[in-house]
N, C-alpha and C positions, 0 to 999 in steps of 0.2 A: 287371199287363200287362207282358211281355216284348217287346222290339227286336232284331231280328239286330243286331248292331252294324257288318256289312258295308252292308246295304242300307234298314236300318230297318224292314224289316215287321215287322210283328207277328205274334211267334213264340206257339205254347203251352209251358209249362214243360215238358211231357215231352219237347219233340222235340231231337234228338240231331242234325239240321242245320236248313236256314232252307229252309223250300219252294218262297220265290224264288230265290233266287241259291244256295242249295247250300251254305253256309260250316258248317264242322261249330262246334258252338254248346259243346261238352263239351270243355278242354282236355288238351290230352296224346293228341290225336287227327287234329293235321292231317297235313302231309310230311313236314315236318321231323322228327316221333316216327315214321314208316313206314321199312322198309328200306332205300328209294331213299336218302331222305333222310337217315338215321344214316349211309349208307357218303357222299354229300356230303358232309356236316358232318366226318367222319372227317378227309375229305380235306385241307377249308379248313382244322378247326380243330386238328385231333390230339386229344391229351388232353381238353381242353371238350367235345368229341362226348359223352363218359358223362355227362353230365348231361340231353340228350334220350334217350340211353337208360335212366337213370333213369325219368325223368320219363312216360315212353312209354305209356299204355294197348294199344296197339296190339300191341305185343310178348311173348312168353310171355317166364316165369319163364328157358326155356333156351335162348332167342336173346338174352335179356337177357347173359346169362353169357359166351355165345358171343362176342359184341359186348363184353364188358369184357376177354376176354381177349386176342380181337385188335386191340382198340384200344389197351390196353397194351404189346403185342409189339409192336407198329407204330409205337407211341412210344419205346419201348427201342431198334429199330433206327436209327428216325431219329436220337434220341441219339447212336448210336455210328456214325451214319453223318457227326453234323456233329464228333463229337471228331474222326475219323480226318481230316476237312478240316483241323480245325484246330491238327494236329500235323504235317501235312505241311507248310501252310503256312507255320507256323512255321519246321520245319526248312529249308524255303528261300528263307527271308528270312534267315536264320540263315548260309547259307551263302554268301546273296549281298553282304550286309551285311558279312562278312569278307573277300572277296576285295580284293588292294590293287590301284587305279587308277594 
């Protein structure tokens, strides 16, 4: 005998949510593996996101792909978008650090 683990009813093994409350009962299938929720997760976590699309039932083979490759470029930009902060900041500390008072 099976329990949603949301609300406690008592589920059958085949069923794929909980007839009360709705909780999908099969992992790799809630929001968070759905497309809403890979471009969230994108957002919050950058890189960490490919591990719900790993992990995803939801998603085919070529949105899987789709999804590592712009989650990747998306990391490489932010990369190169915090170096470029962090050379300019440098060069103007650099410049303000030598001026004499």
């Amino acid at each position: 005998m099976l329990f949603c683990p949301k609300c406690s009813q008592e589920i059958d093994e085949r069923d794929n949510f909980c007839r009360r409350c709705g909780k999908s009962l099969k992992p790799g299938t809630g929001f968070w593996y759905s497309h809403s929720g890979i471009i969230l997760l994108t957002l919050v976590l950058g890189p960490f996101a490919l591990i719900p699309v790993y992990l995803s039932k939801i998603l085919s083979t070529t949105a899987k792909t789709v999804y590592c490759v712009v989650i990747s470029l998306f990391t490489v930009y932010l990369g190169y978008v915090c170096w470029q902060i962090f050379t300019l900041t440098q060069q103007m500390l650099s410049t303000t650090l030598s001026l004499p008072y």
